[in-house]
N, CA, C and O atoms as a MOPAC input file, in Angstrom:
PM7 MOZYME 1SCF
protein

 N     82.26900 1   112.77800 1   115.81700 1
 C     83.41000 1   112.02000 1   116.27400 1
 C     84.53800 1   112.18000 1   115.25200 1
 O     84.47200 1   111.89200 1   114.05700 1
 N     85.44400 1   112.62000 1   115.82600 1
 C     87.01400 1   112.47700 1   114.78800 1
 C     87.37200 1   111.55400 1   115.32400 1
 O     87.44400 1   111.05100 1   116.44500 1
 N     87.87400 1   111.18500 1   113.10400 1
 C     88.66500 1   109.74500 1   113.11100 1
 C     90.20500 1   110.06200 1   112.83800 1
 O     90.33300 1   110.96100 1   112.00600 1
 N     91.35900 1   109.56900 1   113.30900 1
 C     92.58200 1   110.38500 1   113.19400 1
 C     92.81700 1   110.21900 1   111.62400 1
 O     93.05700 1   111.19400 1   110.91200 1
 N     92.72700 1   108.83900 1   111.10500 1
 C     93.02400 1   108.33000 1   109.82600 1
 C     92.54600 1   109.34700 1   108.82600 1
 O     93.28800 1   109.97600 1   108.07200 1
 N     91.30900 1   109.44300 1   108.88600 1
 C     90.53500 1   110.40600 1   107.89400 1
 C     91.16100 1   111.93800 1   108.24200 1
 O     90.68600 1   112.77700 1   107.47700 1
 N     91.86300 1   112.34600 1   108.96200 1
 C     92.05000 1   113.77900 1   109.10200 1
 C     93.37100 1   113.63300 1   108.22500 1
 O     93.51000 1   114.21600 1   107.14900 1
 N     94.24000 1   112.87300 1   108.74100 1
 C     95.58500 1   112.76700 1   108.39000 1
 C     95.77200 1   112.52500 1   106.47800 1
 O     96.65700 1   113.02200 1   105.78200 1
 N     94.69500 1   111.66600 1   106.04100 1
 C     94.20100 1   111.78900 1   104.94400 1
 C     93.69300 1   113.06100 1   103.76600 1
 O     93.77300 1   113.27100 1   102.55600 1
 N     93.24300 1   113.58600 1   104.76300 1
 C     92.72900 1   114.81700 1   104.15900 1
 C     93.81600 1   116.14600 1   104.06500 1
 O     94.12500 1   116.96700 1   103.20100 1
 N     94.20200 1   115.85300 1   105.47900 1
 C     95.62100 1   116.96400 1   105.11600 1
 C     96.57600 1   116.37500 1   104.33700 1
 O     97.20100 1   117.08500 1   103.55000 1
 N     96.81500 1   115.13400 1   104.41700 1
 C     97.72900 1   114.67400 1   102.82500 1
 C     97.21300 1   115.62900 1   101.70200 1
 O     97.95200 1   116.40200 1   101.09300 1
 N     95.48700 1   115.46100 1   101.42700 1
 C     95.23100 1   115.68200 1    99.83600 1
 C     95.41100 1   117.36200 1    99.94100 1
 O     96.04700 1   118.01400 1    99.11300 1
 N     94.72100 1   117.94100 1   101.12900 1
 C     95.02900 1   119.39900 1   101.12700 1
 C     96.15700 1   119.62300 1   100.96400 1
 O     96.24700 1   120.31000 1    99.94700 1
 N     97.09900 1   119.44000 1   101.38400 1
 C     98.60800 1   119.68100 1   101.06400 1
 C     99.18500 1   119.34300 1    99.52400 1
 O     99.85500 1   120.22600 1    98.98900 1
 N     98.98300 1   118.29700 1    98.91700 1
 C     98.97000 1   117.94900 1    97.79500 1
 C     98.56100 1   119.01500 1    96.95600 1
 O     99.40500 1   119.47300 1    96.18600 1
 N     97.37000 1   119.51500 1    96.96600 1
 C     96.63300 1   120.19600 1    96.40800 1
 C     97.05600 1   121.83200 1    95.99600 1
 O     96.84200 1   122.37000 1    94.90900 1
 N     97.83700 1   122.55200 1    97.41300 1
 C     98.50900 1   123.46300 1    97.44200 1
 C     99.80800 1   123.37600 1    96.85300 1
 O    100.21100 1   124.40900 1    96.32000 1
 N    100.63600 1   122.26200 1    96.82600 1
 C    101.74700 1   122.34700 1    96.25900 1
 C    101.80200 1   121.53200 1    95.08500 1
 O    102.11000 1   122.20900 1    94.10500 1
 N    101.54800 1   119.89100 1    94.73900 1
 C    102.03400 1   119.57200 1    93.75700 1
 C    100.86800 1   119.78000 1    92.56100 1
 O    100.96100 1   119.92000 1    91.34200 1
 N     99.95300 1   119.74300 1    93.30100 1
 C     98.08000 1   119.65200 1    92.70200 1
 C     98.14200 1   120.63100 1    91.74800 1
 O     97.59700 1   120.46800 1    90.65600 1
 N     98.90800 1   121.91000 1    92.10700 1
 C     98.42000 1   123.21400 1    91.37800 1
 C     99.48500 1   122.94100 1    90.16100 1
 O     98.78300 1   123.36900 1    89.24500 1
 N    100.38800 1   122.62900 1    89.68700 1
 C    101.39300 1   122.24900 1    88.58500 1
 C    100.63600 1   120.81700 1    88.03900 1
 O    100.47500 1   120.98700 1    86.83100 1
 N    100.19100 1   119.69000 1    88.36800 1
 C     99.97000 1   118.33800 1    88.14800 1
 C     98.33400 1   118.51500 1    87.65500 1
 O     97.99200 1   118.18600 1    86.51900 1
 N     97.41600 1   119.04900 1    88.60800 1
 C     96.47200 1   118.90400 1    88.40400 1
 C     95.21100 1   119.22200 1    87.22000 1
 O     94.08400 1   118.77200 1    87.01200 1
 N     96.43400 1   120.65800 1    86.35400 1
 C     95.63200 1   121.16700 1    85.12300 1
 C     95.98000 1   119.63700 1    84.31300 1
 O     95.05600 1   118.92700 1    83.91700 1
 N     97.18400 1   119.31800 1    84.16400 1
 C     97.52000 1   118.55400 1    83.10700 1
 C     96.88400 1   117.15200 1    83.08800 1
 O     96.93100 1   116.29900 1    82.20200 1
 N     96.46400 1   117.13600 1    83.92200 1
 C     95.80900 1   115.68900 1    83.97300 1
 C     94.00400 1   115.54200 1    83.29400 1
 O     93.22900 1   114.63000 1    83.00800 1
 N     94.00700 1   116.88000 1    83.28600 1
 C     92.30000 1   117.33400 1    82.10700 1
 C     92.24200 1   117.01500 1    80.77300 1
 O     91.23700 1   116.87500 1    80.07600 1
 N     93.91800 1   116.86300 1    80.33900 1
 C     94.16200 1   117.06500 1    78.89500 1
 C     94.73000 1   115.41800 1    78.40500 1
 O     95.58700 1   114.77200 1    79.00900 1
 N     94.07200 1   115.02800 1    77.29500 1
 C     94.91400 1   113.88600 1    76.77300 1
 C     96.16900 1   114.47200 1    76.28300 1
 O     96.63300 1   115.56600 1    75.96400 1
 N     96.49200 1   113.26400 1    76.37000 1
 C     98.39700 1   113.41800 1    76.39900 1
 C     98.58200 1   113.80200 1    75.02700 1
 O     99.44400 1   114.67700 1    74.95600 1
 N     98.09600 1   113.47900 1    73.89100 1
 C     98.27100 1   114.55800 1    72.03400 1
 C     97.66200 1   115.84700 1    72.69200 1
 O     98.53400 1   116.71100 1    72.77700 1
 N     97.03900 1   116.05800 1    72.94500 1
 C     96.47900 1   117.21300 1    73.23800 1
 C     97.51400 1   118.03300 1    73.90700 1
 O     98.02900 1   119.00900 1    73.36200 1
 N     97.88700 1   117.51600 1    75.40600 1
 C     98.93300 1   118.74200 1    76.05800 1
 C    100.31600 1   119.06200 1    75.45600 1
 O    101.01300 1   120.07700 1    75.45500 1
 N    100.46600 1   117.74800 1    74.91400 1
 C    101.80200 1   117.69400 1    73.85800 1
 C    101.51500 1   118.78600 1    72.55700 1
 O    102.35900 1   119.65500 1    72.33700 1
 N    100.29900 1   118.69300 1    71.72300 1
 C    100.28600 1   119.52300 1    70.71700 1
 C    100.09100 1   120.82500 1    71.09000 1
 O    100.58300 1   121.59900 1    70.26900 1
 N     99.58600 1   121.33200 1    71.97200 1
 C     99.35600 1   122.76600 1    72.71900 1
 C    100.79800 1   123.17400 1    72.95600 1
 O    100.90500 1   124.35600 1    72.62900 1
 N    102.25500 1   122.55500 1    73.50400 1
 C    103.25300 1   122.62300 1    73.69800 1
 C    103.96900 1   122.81500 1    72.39500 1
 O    104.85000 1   123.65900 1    72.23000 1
 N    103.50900 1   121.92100 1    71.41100 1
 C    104.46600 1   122.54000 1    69.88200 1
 C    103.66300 1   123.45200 1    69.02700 1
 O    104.05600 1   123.89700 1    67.94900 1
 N    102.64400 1   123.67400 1    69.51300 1
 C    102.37500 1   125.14000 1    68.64500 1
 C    102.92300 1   126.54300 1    69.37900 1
 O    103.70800 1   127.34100 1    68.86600 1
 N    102.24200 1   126.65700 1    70.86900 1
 C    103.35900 1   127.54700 1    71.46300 1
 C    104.88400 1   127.57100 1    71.57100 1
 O    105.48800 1   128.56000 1    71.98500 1
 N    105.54400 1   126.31900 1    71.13900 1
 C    106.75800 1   126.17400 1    70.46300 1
 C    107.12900 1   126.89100 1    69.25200 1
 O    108.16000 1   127.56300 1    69.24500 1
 N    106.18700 1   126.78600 1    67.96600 1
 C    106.32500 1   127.15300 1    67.40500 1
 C    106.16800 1   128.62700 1    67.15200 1
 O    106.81900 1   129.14500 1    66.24400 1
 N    105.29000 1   129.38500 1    67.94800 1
 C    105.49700 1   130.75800 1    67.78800 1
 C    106.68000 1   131.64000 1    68.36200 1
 O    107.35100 1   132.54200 1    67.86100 1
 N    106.67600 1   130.82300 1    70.03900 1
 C    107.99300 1   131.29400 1    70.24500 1
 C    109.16400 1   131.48300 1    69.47400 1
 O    109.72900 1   132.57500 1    69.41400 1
 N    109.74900 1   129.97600 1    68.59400 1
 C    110.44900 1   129.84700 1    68.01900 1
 C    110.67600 1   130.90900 1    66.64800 1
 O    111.73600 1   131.23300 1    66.11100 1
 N    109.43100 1   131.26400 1    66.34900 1
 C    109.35200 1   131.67700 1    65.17500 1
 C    109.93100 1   133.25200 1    65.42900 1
 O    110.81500 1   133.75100 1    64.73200 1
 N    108.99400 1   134.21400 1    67.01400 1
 C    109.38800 1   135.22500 1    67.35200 1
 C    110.73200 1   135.40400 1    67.69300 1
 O    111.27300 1   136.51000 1    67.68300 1
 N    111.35000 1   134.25500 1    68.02600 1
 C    112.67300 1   134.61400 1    68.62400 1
 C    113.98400 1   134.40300 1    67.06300 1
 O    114.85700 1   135.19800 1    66.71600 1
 N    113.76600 1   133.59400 1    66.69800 1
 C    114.65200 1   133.53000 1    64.86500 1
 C    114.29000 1   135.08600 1    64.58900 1
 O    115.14900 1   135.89300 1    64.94500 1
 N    113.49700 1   135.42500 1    64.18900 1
 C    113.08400 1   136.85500 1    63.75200 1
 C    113.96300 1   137.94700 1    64.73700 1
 O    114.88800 1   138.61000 1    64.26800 1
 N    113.59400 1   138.02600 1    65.98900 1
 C    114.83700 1   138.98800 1    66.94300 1
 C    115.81800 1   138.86700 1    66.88700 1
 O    116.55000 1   139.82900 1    67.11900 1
 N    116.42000 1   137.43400 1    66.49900 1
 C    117.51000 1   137.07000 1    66.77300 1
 C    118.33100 1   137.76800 1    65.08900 1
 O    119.28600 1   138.54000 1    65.00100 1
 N    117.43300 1   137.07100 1    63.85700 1
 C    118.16000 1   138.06700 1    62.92800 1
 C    117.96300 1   139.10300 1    62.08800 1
 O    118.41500 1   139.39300 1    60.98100 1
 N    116.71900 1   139.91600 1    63.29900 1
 C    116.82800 1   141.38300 1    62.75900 1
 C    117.95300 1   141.65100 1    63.89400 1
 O    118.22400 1   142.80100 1    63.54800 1
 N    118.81000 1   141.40700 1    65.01400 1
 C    119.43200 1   142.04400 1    66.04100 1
 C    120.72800 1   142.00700 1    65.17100 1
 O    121.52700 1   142.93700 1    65.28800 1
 N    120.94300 1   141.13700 1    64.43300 1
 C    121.80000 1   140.80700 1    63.28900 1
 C    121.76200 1   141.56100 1    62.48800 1
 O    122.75300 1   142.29000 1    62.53000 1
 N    121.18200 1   141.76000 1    61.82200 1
 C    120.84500 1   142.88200 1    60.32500 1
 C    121.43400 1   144.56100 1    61.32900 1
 O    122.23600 1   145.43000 1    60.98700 1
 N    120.78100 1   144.44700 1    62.32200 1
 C    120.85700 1   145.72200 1    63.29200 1
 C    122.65500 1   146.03800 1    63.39300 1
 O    123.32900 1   147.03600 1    63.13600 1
 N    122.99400 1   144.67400 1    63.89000 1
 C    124.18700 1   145.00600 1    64.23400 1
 C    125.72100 1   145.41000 1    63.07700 1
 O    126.75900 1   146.03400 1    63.29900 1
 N    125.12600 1   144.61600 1    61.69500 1
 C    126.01900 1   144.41300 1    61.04800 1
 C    125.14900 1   145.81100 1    60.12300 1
 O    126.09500 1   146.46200 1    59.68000 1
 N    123.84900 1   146.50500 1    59.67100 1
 C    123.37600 1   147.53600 1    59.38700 1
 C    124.17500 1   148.67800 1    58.16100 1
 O    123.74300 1   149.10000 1    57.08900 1
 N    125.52300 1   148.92800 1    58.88900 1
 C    126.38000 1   149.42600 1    57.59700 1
 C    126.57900 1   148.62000 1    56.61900 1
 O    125.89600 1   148.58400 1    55.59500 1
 N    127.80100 1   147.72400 1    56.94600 1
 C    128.25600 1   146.99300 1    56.19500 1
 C    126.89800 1   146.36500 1    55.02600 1
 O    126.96600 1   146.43900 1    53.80000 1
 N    125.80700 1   145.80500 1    55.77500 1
 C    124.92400 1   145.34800 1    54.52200 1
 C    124.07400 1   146.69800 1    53.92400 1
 O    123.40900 1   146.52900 1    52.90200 1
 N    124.09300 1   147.67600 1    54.39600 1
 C    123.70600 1   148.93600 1    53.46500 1
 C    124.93800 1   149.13600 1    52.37500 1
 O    124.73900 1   149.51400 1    51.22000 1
 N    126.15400 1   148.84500 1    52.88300 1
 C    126.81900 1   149.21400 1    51.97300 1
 C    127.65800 1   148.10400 1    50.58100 1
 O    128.42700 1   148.35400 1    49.65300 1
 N    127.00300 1   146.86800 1    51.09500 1
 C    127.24100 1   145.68800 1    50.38300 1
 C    125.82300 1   145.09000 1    50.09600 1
 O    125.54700 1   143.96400 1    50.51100 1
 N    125.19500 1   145.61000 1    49.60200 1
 C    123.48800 1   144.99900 1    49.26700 1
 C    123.76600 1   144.51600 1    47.75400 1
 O    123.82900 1   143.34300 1    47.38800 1
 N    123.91500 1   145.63500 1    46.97200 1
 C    124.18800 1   145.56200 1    45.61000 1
 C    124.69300 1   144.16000 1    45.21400 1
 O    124.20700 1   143.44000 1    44.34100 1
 N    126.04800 1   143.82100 1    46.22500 1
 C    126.71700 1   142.93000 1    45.79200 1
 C    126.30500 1   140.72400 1    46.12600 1
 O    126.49300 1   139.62600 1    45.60200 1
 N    125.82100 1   141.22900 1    47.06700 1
 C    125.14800 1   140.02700 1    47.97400 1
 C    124.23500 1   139.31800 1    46.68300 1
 O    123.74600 1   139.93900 1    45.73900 1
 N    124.15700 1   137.84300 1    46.92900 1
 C    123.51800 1   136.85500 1    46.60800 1
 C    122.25700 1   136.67700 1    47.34800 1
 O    122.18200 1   135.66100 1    48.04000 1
 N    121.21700 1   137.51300 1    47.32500 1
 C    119.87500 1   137.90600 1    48.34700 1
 C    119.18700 1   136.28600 1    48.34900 1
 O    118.81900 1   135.71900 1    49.37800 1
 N    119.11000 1   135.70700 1    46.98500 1
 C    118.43200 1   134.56100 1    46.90300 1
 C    119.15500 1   133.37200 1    48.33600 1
 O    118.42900 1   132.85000 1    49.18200 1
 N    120.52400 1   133.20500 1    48.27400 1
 C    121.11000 1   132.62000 1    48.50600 1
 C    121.42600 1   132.74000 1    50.34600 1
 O    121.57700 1   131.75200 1    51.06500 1
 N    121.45700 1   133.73900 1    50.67600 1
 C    121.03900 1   134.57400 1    52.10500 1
 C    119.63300 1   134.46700 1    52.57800 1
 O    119.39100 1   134.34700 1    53.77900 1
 N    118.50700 1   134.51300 1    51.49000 1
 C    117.23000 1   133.88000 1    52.48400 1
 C    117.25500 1   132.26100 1    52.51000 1
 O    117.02600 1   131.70300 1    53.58300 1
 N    117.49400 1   131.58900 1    51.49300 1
 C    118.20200 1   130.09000 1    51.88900 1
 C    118.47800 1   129.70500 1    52.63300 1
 O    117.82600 1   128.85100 1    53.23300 1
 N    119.96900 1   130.28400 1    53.10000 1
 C    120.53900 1   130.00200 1    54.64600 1
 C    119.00400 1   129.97700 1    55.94200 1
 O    118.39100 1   129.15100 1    56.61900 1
 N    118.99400 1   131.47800 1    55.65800 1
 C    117.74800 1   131.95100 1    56.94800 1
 C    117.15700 1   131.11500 1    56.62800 1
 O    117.13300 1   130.31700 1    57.56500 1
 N    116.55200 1   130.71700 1    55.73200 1
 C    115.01200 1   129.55700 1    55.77600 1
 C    115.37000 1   128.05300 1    56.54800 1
 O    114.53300 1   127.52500 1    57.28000 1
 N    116.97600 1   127.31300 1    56.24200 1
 C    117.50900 1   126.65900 1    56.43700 1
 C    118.01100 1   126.90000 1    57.95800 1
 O    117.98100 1   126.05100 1    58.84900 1
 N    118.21600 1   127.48200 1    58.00700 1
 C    118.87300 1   127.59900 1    59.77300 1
 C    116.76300 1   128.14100 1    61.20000 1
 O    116.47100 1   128.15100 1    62.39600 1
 N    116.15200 1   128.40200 1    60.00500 1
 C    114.94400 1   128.56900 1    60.52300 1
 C    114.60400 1   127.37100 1    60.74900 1
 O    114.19400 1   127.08800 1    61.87500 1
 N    114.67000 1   126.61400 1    59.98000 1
 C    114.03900 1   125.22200 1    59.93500 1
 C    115.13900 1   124.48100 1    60.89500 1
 O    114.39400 1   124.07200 1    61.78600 1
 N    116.06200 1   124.18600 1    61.14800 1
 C    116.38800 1   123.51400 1    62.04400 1
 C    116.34700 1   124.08100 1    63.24600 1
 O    116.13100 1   123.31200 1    64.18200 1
 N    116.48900 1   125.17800 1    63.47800 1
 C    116.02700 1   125.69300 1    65.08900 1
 C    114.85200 1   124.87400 1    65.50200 1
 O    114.72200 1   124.08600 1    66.43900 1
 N    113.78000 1   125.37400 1    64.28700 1
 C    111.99600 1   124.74400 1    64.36100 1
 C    112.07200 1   123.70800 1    65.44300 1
 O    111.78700 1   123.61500 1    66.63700 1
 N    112.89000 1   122.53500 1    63.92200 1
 C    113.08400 1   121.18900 1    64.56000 1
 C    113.39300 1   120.78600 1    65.82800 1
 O    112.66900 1   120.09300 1    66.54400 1
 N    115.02600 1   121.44300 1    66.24600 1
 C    115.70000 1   121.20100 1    67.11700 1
 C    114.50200 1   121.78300 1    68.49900 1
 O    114.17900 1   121.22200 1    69.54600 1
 N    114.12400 1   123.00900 1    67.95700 1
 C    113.35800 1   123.61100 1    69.95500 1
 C    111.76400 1   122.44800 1    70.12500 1
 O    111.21100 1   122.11100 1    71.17100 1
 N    111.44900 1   122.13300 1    68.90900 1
 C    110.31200 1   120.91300 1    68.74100 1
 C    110.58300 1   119.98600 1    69.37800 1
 O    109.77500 1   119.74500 1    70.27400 1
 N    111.61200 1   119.17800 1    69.27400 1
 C    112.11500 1   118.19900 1    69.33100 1
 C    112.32900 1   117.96400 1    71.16700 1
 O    112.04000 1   117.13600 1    72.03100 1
 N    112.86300 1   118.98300 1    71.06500 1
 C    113.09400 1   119.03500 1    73.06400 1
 C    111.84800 1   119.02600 1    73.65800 1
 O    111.58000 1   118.34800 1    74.65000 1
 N    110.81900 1   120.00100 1    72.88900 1
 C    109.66500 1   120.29700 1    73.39500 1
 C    109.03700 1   119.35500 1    73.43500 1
 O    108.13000 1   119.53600 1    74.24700 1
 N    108.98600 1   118.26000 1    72.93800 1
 C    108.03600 1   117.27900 1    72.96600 1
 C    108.35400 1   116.05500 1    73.90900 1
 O    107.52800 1   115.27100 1    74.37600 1
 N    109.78000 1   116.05000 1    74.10200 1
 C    110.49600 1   115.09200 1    74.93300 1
 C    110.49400 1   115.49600 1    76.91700 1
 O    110.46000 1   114.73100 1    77.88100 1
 N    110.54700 1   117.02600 1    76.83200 1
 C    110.04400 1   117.84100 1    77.54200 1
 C    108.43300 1   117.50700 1    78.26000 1
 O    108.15600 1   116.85700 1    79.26800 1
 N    107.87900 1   117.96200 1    77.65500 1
 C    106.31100 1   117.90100 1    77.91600 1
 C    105.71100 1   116.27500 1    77.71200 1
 O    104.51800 1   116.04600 1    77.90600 1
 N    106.58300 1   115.28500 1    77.34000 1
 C    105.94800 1   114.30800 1    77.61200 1
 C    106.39700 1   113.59700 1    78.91500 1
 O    105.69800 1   112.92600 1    79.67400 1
 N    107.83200 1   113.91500 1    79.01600 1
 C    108.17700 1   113.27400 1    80.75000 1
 C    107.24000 1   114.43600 1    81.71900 1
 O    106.56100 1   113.88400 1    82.58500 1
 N    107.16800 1   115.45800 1    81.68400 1
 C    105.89200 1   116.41100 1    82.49000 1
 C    104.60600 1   115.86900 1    82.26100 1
 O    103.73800 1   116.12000 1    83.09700 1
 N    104.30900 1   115.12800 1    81.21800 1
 C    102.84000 1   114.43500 1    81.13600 1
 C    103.04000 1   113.28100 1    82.06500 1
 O    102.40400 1   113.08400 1    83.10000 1
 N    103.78200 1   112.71000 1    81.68500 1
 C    103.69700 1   111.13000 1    82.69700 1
 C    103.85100 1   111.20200 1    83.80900 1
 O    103.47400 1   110.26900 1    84.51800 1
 N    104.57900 1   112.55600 1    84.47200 1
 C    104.83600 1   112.56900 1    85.62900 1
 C    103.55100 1   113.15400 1    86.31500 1
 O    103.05600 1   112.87200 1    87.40600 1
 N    103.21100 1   113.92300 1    85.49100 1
 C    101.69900 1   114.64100 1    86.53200 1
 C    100.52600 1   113.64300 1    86.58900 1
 O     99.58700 1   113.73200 1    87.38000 1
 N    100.69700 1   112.62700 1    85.60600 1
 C     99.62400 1   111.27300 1    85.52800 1
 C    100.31100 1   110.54500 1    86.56800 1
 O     99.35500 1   110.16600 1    87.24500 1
 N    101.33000 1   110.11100 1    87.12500 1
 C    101.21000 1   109.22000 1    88.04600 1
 C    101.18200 1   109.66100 1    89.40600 1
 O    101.15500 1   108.98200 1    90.43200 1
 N    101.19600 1   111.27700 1    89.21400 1
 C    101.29300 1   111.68900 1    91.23100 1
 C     99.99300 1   112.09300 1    90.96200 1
 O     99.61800 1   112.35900 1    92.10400 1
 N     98.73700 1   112.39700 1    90.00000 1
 C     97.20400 1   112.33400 1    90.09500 1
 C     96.63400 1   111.35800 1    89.92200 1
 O     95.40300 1   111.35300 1    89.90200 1
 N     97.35600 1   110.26100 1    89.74800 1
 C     96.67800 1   108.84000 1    90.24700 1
 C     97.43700 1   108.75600 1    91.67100 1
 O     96.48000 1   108.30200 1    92.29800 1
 N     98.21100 1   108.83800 1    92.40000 1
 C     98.38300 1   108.46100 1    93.27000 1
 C     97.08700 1   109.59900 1    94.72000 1
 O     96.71700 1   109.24300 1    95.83900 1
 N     96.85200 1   110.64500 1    94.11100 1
 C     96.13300 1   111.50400 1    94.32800 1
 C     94.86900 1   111.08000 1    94.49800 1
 O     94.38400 1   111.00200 1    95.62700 1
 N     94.14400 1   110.73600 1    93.32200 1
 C     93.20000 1   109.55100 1    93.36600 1
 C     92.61600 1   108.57400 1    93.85400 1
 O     91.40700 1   108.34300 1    93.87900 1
 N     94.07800 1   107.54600 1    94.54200 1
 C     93.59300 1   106.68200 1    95.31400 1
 C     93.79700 1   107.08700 1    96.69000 1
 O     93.53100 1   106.40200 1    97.67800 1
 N     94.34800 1   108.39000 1    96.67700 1
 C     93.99400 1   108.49400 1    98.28300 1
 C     92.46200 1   109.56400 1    98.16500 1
 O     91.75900 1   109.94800 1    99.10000 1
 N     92.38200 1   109.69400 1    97.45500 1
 C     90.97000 1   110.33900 1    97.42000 1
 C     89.89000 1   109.29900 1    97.84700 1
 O     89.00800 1   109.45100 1    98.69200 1
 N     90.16200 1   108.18000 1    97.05400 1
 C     89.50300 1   106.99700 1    97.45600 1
 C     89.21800 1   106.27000 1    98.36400 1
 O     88.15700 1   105.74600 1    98.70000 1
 N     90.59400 1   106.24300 1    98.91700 1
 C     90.95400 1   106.02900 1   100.09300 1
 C     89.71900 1   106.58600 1   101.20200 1
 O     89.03700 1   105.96300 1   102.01700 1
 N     89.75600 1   107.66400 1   100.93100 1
 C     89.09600 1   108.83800 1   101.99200 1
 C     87.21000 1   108.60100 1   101.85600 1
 O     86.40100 1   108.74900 1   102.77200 1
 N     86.88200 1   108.15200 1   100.23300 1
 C     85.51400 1   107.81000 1   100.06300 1
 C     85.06200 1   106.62800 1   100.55800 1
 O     83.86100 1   106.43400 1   100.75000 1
 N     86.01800 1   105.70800 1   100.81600 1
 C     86.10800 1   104.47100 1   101.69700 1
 C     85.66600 1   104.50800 1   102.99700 1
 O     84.78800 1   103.73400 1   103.38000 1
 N     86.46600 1   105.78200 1   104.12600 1
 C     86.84300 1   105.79500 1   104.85600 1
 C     85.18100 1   106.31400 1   105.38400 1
 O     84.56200 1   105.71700 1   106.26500 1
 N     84.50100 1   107.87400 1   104.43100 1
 C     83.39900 1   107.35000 1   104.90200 1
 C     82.14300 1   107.23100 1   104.31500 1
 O     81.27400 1   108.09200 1   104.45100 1
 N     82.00200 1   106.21400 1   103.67300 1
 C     81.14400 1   105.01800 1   103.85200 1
 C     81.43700 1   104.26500 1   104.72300 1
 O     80.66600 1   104.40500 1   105.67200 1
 N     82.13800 1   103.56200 1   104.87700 1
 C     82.19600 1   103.00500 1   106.15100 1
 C     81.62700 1   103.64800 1   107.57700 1
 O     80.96700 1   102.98800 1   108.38000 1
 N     81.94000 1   104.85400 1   107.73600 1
 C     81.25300 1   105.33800 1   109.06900 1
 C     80.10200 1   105.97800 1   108.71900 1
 O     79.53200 1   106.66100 1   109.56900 1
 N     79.47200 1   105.83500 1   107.15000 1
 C     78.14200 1   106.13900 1   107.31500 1
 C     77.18100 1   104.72300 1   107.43900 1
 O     76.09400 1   104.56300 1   107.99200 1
 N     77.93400 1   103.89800 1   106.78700 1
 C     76.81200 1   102.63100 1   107.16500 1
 C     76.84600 1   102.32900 1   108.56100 1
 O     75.80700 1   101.89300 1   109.05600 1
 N     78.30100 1   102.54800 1   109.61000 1
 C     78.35200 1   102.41200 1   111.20900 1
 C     77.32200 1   103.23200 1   111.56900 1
 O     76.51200 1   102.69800 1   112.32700 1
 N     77.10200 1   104.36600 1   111.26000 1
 C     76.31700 1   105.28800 1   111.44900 1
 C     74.45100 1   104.48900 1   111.90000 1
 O     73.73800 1   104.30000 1   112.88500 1
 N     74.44400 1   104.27700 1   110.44900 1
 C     72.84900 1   104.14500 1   110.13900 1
 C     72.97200 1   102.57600 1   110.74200 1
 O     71.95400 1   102.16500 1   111.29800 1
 N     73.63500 1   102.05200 1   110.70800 1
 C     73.63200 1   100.59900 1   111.90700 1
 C     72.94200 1   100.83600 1   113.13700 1
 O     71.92200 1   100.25900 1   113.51400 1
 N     73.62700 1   101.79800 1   113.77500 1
 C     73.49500 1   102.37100 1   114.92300 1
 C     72.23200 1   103.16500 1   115.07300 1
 O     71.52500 1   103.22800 1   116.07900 1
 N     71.99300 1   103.96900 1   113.51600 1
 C     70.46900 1   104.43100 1   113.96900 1
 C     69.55800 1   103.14300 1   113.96100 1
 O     68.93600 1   102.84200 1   114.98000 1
 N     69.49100 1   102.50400 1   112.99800 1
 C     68.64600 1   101.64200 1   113.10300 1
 C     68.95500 1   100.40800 1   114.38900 1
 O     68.05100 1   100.14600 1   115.18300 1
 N     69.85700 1    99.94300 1   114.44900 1
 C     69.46200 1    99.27700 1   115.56700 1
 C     68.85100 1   100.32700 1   117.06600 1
 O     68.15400 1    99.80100 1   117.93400 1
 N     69.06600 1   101.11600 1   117.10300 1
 C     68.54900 1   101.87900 1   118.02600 1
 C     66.59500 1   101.78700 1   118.10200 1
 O     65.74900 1   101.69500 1   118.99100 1
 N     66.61300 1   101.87300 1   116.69900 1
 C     65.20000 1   101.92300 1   116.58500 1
 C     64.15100 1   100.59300 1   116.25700 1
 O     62.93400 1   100.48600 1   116.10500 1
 N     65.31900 1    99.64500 1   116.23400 1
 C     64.38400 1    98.20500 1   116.25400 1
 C     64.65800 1    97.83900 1   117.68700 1
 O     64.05100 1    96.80300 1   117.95600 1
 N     65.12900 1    98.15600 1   118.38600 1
 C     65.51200 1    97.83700 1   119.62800 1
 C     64.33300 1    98.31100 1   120.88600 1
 O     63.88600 1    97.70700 1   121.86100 1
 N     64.08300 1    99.76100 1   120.29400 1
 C     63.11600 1   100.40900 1   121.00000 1
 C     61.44400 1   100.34800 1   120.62000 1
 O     60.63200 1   100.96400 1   121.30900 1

C-alpha cells in the first residue's frame, strides 16, 4: 500500500541529497575545529604558493634592473619587507578563511539537521505502519 506522505517525504530527502546533501553533507562528519583547521592549513599552503609566484613574477619582471643593481641593494632589508608583507597576506587570507568556513559550517549544520528531522520524520512514518501492520496480523490470528 502507498502512503502519499511517506513518498512525498522521501522525494524531499532524495532531492536534498542530490543537490544540497552533496555540498552540506561531507561537512557535517567533521567537528567544527576540525573543518575550520583543515581550511587554514590548506590556506596556508595556498597562501604560501601564491606569495612565492607572485614575487618570483616580480623578480622575473623587474630581472635586469636587479641583475644590474644587486651590488647596491640592502638584501637584509628586502627579505624584511618580503617576510613582512608574507606575514600579513598569511594573516589577512587566514583571517577570511576562517570567517569563511565557519558561516559554511553553521550553515551545512542547520540544513543537516533539518535533514535529520525529516529523516525522522520518515522513521516515524514507518513504525507506525509497521505496528498497523502486525495489529492486523495478529488480530487476524486471534480472531481465527
Amino acid at each position: 500500500m502507498l502512503n502519499e506522505d511517506k513518498i512525498k517525504v522521501m522525494n524531499k530527502l532524495a532531492m536534498y541529497e542530490k543537490t544540497e546533501g552533496k555540498k552540506y553533507l561531507p561537512v557535517s562528519r567533521y567537528y567544527r575545529s576540525d573543518y575550520i583547521g583543515l581550511a587554514l592549513i590548506k590556506n596556508f599552503f595556498l597562501v604560501t604558493i601564491g606569495y612565492v609566484l607572485v614575487v618570483a613574477a616580480v623578480g622575473v619582471y623587474f630581472g635586469d634592473f636587479l641583475m644590474d643593481n644587486i651590488h647596491k641593494m640592502d638584501l637584509v632589508r628586502i627579505g624584511t619587507y618580503l617576510a613582512i608583507g608574507y606575514g600579513i597576506a598569511l594573516v589577512a587570507y587566514s583571517l577570511l578563511t576562517y570567517i569563511e568556513y565557519t558561516v559554511r559550517y553553521h550553515k551545512a549544520k542547520k540544513s543537516v539537521r533539518n535533514y535529520y528531522q525529516e529523516l525522522t520524520r520518515l522513521e516515524k512514518m514507518y513504525n507506525r505502519e509497521e505496528r498497523r501492520s502486525e495489529e492486523v496480523r495478529s488480530g487476524r490470528r486471534n480472531s481465527g
